[in-house]
N, C-alpha and C positions, 0 to 999 in steps of 0.2 A: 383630125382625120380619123375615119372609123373603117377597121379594117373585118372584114369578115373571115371566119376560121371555121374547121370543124367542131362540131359537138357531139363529145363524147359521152355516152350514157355507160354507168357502172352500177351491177344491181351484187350488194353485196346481203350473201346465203347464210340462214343463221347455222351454226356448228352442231350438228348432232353428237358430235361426243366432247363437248365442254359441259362442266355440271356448274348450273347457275342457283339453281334452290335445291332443298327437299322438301319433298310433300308427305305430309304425319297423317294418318287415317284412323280415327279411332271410337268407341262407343262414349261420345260424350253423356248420354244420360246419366248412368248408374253414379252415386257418391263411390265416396274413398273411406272407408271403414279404418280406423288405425289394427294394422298386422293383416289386412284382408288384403288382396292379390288386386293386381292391377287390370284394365282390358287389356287386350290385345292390341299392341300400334305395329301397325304395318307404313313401314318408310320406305319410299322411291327417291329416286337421285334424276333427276329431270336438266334436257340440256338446254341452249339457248333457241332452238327450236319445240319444248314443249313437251317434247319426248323424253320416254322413260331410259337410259342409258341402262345397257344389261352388262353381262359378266364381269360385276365389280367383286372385289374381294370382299365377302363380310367380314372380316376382319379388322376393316377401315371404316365401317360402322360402329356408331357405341350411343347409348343412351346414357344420360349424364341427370344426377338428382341432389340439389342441396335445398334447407332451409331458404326459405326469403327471407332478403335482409332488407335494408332501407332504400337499397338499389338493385332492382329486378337484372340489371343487365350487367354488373358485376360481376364476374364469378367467384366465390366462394373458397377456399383453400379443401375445407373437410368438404370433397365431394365424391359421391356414391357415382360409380358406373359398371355401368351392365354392357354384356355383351349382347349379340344376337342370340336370337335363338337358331335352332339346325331347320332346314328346308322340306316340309313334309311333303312334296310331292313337284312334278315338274314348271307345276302349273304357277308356284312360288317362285321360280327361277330371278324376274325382272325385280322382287319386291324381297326386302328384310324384314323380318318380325322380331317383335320381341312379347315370347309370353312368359307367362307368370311368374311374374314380376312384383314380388311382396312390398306392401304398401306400409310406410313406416311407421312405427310402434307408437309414437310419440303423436299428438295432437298439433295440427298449427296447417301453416300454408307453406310450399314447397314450390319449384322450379323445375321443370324438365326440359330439357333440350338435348335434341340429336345432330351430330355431328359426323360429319363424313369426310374423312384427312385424305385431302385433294394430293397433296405431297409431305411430307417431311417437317416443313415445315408451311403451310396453307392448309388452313380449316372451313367447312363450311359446313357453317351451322342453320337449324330450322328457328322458326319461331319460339322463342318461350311459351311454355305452357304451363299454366296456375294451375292449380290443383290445389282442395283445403280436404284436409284430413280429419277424419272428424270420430267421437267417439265410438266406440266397438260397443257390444251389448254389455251390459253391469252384470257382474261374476260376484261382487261381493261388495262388504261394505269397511270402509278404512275410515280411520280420522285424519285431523291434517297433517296433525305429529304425534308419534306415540309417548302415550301417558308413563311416566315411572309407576313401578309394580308398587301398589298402594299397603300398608298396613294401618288397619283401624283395630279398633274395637267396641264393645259396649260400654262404655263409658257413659257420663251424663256431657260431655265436654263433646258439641257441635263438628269442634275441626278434628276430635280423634275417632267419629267416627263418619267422616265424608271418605266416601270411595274416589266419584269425581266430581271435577267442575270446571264448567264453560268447557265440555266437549262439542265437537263439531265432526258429525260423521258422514261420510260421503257415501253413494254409490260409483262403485269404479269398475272398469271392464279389465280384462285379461292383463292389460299393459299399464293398470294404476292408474288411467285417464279418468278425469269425472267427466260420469255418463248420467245419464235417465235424468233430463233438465226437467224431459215433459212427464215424470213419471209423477205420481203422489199416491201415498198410505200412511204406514208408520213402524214405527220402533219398538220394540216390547224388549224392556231389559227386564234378567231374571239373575239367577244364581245358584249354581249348580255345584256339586261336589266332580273332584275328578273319580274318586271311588265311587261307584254306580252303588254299593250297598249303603252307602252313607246317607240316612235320611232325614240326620239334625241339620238341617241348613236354615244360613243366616236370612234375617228379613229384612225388609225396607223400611222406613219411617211409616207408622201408620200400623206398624203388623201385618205388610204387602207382601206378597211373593212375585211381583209383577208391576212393573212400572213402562206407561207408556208413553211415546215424544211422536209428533207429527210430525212425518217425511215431505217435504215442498219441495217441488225442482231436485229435486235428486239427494238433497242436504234434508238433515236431521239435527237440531241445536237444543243441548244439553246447558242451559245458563244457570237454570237453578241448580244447588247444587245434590248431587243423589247420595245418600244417608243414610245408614243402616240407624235401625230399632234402638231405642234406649234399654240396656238387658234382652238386648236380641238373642235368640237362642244361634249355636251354632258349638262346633268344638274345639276349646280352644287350641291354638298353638298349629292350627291347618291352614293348609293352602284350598281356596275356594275358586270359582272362576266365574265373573261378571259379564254375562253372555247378550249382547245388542243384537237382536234376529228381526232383518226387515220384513215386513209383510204388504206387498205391492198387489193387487190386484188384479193389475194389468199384466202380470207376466203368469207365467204357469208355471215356469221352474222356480225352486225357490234360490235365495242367493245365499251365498257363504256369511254368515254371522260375523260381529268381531267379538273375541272372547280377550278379557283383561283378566290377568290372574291377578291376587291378593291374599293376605295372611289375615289371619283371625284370630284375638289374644282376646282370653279372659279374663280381667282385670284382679279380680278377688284372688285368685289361683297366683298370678302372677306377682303379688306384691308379696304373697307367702311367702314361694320361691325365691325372691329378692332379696328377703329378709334376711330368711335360710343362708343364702348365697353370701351374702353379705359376713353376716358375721360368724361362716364358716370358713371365708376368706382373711378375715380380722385373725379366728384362731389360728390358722395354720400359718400366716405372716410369721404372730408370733415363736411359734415352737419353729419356724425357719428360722426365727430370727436366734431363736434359743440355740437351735444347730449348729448354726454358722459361729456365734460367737464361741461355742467349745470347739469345731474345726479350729477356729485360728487361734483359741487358746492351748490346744495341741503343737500346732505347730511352734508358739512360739516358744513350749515347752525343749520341745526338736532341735528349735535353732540355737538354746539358751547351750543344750545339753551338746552339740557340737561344740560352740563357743568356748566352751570350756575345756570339753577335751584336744581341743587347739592350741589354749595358751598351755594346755597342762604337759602338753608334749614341748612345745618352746621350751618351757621350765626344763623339761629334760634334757633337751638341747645344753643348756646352762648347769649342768651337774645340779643342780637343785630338786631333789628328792620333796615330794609333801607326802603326808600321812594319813590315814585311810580316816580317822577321827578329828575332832577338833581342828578343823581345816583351816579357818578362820583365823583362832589366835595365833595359832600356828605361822599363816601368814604376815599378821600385824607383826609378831616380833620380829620375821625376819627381814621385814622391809626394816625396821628399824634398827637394827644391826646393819642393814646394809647403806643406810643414811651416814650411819656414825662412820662406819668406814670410809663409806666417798668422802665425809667432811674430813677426816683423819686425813686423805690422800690431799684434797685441796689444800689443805693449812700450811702440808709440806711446803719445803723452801725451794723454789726456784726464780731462772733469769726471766726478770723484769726492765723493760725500758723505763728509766728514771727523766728520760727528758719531757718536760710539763707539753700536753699535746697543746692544741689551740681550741679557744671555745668553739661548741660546735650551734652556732647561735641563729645558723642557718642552714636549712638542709639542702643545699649546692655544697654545703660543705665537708669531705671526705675524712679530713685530720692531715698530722702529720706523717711521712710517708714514715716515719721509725714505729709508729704504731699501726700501720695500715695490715702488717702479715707478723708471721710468728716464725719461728726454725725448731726446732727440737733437739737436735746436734748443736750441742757448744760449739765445738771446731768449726762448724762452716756458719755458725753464726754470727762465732767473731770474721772472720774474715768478710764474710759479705756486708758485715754491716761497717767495718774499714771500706770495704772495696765503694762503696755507697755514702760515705761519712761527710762529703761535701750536701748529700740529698736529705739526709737524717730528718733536718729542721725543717725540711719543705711543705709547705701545707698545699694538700690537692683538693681543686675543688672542681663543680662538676661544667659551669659557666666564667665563660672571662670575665663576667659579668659580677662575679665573687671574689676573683682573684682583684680584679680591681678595686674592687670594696675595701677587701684585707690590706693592699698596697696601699691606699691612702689611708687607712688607718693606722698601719703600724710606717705611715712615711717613708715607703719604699724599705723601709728594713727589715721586712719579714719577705721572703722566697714563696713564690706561689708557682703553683703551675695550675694553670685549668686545660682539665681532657677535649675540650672541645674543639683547642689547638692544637691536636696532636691528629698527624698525617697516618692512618691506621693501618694503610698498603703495608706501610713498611716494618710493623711488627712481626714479629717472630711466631710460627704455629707451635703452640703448644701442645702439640701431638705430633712435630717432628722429628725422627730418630737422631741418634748422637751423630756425628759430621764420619766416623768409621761405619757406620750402617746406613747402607744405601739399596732401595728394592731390595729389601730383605737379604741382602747379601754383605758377610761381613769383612771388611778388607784387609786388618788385620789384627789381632788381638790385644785389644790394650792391659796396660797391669796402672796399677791404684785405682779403680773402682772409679771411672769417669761418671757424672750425672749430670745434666743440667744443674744451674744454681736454680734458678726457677721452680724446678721440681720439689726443691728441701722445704716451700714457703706453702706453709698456711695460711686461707685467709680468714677470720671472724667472719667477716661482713662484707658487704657490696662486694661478690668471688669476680664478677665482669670486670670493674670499672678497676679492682686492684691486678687483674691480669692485663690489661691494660696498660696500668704504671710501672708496671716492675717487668712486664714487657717490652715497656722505650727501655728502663733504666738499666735494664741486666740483657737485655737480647739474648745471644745463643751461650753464654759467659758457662764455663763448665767448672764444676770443682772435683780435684783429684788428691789421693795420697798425699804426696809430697810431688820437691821441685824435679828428681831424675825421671819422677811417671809423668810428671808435667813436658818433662821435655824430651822425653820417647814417642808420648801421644803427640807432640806437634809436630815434631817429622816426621811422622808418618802420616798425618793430616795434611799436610802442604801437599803431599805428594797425587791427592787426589780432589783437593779443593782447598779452601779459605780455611784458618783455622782459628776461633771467634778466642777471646782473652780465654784463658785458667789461673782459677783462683788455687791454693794448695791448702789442704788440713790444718798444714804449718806454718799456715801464714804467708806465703809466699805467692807470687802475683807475676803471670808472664803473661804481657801487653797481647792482644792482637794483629801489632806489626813485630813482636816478635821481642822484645824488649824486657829484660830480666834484670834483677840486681838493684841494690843499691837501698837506701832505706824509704824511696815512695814507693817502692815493689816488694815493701817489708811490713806486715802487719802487726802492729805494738800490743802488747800482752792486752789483756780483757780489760784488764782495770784502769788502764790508759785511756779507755774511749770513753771515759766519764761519762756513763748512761746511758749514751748513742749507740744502744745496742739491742737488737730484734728480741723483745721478749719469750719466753717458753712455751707452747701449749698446754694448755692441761694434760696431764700425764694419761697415755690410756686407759690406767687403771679407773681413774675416775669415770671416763665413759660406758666402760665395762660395767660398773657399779649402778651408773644409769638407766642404761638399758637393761639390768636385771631388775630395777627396783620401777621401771613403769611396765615393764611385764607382768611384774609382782603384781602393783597394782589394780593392770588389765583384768589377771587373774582374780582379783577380791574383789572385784564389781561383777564379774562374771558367778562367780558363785552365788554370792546376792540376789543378782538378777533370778539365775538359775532357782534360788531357793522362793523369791516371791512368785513367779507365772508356776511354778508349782501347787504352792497356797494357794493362790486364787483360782487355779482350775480345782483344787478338791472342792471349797467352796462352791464353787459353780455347780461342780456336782452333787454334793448335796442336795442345794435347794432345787435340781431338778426332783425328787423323790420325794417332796413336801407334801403334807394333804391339800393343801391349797394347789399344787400343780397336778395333781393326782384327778382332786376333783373338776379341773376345765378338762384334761385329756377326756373324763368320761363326759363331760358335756358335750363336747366335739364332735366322740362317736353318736352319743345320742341326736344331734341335731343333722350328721348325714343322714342317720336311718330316717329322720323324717321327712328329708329334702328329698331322698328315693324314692318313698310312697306321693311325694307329691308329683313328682315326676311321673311317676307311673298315670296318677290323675292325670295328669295334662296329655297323655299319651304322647310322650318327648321320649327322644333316645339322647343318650347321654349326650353326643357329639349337638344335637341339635339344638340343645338346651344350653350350651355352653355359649355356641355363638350365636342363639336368636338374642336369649334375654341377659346378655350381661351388662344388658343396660337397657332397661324397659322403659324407661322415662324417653327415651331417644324417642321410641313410636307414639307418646302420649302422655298428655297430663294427668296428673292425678287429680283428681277435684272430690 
C-alpha cells in the first residue's frame, strides 16, 4: 500500500559570519634575496558564503615562518611569527597586512602560513606557501675555513716557506651565503706590509709581487701551493699580510678582499740569535746553578750552627759546662768518664731474680711472669713477689696455641697462661684513683702512704701485654706502711665501697674479704723466697749517665758536621773567584752584548724576541 504525504522543501543559507578559508594576496613575481624584505600579503578571512567577514580582531591574525623540512605540512617547533601590521587607512578595514617583513639571513627553502584563531582553541590556517631564499649581492670574498696564521721563511726547504695550500675562496654576500654562481674574473694575491712606510716586502716564487687564480661560479681554487722566493727579500721577525682581492668585471663595486696575516723570519740572523741564546742560557743555568748550591750551603751552614747551640744548651741543662777551645777532646773525654761511671753504677750489686726463665724459642712466647716486671723498693718487692709466689714460675704466652705446646712439652708440669684467654672487661684501669679518691674528692685521709701495687712495677718490654698480666694477677691490690694503716685504710674503705686486698711494707697481707693473721697472711724474710723474687731496675743513676753521654755524643757529631758544611762552603767560595770562572763571567757579558746588536738587527724588542724565537726550529728546518 502507497500512501501519499506532504513534501517538504528545505533551502538551507550558507553563514556569513562562519570563517571557512583565508585568502593570501601577494606579489608573486619578485625572488626572496636573503636579509631583503618581503611583498606585502594582504589576508582576508572569507565565510561560508564567499564573503569577506569584517571587524575581526587583528590580533587573531599572525603570519608563521619556518625552514622546510622533509614534511611541508608538519610544523616545526623553532618558528618565526609576525604580527600584523597597523591599518593605513579606512579602506583596509575588511583586509590585514602584513609589511615588511625581513626575509631570512640564511639561504634554503621556507614555509609560510597564516593563521586566524577562530577560538582558543580552533585554528584556521591558509595554504602553505614555498618560498626559496636565495643569495644577496657578494660583499666580499671568505674561504671555507680559516687558515692558521702561517710562519715561513726564506729558507731553501719548500714546506718552510709555503704560505698556503688547497685554499678555496668564495664570493659571499652580507650574511656569508655563497653568491655570484654566475659571476667570472679573478684572484690577484699580493703582500703588503701593515706599516704603509715599509717597502721591503716579501716575494712569491719566481721573484713575483702578484699572483693570479681564476674565479668560476663564484669560487677561486688555490691547489698548488703559494711560496714565497728562495732568499726572498722582506724584514725579518715582521708581520706581513697576504691579500686575495677579486676582480669581477661584471660588478662596478669592488668587494672586500680576504687578507691572511703571517710572520717573516730570516734564517741566517736567526740561527745567530739561537746560538747566542742558547749558550747564554747554558751560562746562566750554570752560575744559577752555582747560586743555588752556595744558598743551600748557607743554609745548611744555619741549620748546623742552631743544632749545636741546642744540644749545647741541653748540655747546660745537665750542669755540663764545655769550653770555648779544644771542644772536641774535651768532649771525647768526658763521654768517657761518663761511660766508666755508668759502667761503675751497673756492676754495682743488686736484687736479681734467680729463678732459670723458660727458653724463649718462640716469639708467642712472653717468659716467666717473675721476670716479666721489676720493683725498686725491696719492701714491696718482697712482699708482692710472696703475695704472687704460687704465679712466679708461670710462663705467659701470647696464643693458647703456645701454651699448649709448652704443656705437652714440659707433660703438664710447667704453669702457662696464654693472654688470649683472659676476659679483658674485667681488668682494672690503670689510671684509676685509689678506692679514698672518688671525682676528685677525697673522703678521708689515709696515713702509711697507700699506692697501688701495680704502680711500684716496671716493665723492660712488651709495657701492654705485661699490664695485662699483672692486671688479672694484682687487680686493685694496694701496698701500705704496715698492718694499723692497713687496717684504718679498710674501714674507712668499707664505708664507701669494696676494699681490694693490702699488701704491708712488713710483710703482712689483709685478704679482700677482710681476713688477717696467721702465717699465709705472713711474708717470710727475703731469703726465704729462694730467688722468686721481682728483680731491681737499673738504678737511675745509670740512666741519667745515659742520656748525658748520647747528648754528649749528639753534641760531637754536631760539631763535626758544623765544622765540615763550613769547610766546604769556604771552598766553594773560593773557587767561585778562580780565573777560569772569572773568565766565562766575562764571556757571558760579552756574548749578551752581541745577542743585543743582534736583536737590534732583527728589529725585535726584547719581550718579542723571547717568545717568538725560543725555538726557531718549531717554524722551520734548517737545511
Amino acid at each position: 500500500i502507497v500512501l501519499d504525504c506532504l513534501v517538504i522543501t528545505i533551502n538551507v543559507l550558507p553563514d556569513p559570519e562562519k570563517p571557512v578559508r583565508l585568502n593570501v594576496k601577494y606579489d608573486k613575481s619578485p625572488s626572496f634575496p636573503a636579509g631583503g624584505t618581503f611583498p606585502d600579503f594582504m589576508v582576508s578571512v572569507l565565510s561560508e558564503d564567499d564573503t569577506i567577514i569584517k571587524n575581526i580582531n587583528p590580533a587573531r591574525i599572525s603570519m608563521k615562518m619556518w625552514g622546510a623540512q622533509n614534511s611541508r605540512i608538519r610544523t616545526p617547533i623553532d618558528v618565526t611569527t609576525f604580527s600584523c601590521s597597523k591599518v593605513k587607512d579606512d579602506k583596509e578595514d575588511s583586509f590585514f597586512f602584513f609589511r615588511d617583513k625581513m626575509v631570512p639571513e640564511r639561504v634554503g627553502t621556507y614555509v609560510i602560513q597564516f593563521t586566524f584563531a577562530m577560538d582558543k582553541t580552533n585554528m584556521l590556517n591558509s595554504e602553505q606557501i614555498i618560498v626559496e631564499v636565495v643569495p644577496n649581492d657578494p660583499v666580499r670574498l671568505l674561504p671555507d675555513s680559516l687558515p692558521a696564521t702561517p710562519a715561513v721563511s726564506n729558507v731553501r726547504a719548500l714546506t718552510s716557506r709555503t704560505l698556503v695550500k688547497d685554499l678555496y675562496l668564495h664570493l659571499m654576500d652580507e650574511y656569508n651565503n655563497h653568491t655570484g654562481l654566475d659571476l667570472v674574473g679573478r684572484v690577484i694575491a699580493k703582500i703588503k706590509s701593515p706599516n704603509e712606510e715599509d717597502i721591503e716586502l716579501p716575494q712569491f716564487q719566481g721573484k713575483v709581487n702578484t699572483v693570479e687564480f681564476p674565479l668560476e661560479c663564484g669560487s677561486a681554487e688555490i691547489v698548488s701551493n703559494l711560496v714565497l722566493a728562495e732568499d726572498s727579500p722582506g724584514r725579518d721577525s715582521t708581520e706581513y699580510i697576504l691579500v686575495f682581492e677579486p676582480h669581477l668585471p661584471a660588478l662596478k663595486k669592488p668587494l672586500e678582499p680576504y687578507c691572511l696575516s703571517f710572520m717573516f723570519y730570516n734564517v741566517c740572523m736567526l740561527i745567530s740569535k739561537d746560538q747566542l741564546s742558547k749558550s747564554i742560557d747554558l751560562y746562566k743555568k750554570m752560575f744559577d746553578t752555582t747560586n743555588q748550591l752556595v744558598a743551600e750551603m748557607k743554609c745548611q751552614v744555619k741549620e748546623a750552627e742552631a743544632r749545636e747551640a741546642v744540644l749545647k744548651n741541653e748540655l747546660k741543662k745537665h750542669q755540663i759546662e764545655l769550653p770555648q777551645t779544644n771542644i772536641l777532646q774535651y768532649v771525647d773525654s768526658l763521654i768517657k768518664k761518663k761511660m766508666l761511671e755508668q759502667e761503675g753504677v751497673m756492676k754495682q750489686p743488686r736484687r736479681t731474680c734467680t729463678l732459670p726463665n723458660y727458653p724463649k724459642g718462640n716469639q708467642d712466647i712472653l717468659g716467666k711472669i717473675a721476670h716479666l716486671a721489676q720493683i725498686e723498693d725491696n719492701e714491696a718487692a718482697k712482699v708482692i713477689s710472696w703475695h704472687l709466689a704460687s704465679d712466679m714460675d708461670c710462663v705467659v704466652t701470647l696464643t693458647t696455641e703456645a701454651a699448649r705446646s709448652i704443656f705437652d712439652e714440659t707433660q703438664g708440669r710447667q704453669q702457662v697462661l696464654p693472654l688470649d684467654s683472659i676476659y679483658k672487661k674485667t681488668l682494672p684501669d690503670w689510671s684509676r684513683p685509689l678506692p679514698h679518691l672518688k671525682n676528685g674528692r677525697t673522703f678521708f685521709r689515709p696515713i702509711g702512704n697507700p699506692v697501688f701495687a701495680r704502680d711500684l712495677l716496671t716493665f723492660p718490654d712488651n709495657i701492654e701485654y705485661c699490664q695485662t698480666v699483672f692486671g688479672m694477677l694484682l687487680g686493685d691490690t694496694i701496698i701500705i706502711d704496715n698492718l694499723d694503716a692497713a687496717n684504718h685504710y679498710r674501714k674507712e674503705v668499707v664505708k664507701i665501697t669494696h676494699c681490694p686486698t693490702l699488701l704491708t711494707r712488713e710483710g703482712d697481707r689483709i685478704r679482700s674479704n677482710g681476713k688477717f693473721g696467721g702465717l699465709q697472711n705472713k711474708a717470710p724474710p727475703m731469703d726465704k723466697l729462694r730467688g722468686m723474687v721481682f728483680g731491681a731496675p737499673m738504678p737511675k743513676l745509670y740512666s741519667t749517665f745515659s742520656g748525658q753521654i748520647d747528648l754528649l755524643q749528639q753534641y760531637r757529631a754536631a760539631v763535626i758536621k758544623l765544622e765540615n758544611v763550613n769547610k766546604d762552603l769556604d771552598l766553594h767560595l773560593q773557587s767561585l773567584n778562580t780565573p777560569e770562572m772569572q773568565k766565562k763571567k766575562q764571556e757571558l757579558a760579552e756574548q749578551e752584548k752581541s745577542l743585543k746588536i743582534v736583536k737590534q738587527k732583527l728589529g725585535m724588542t726584547p719581550a718579542l724576541s723571547d717568545k717568538v724565537f725560543s725555538d726557531s726550529n718549531h717554524y722551520f728546518p734548517i737545511i
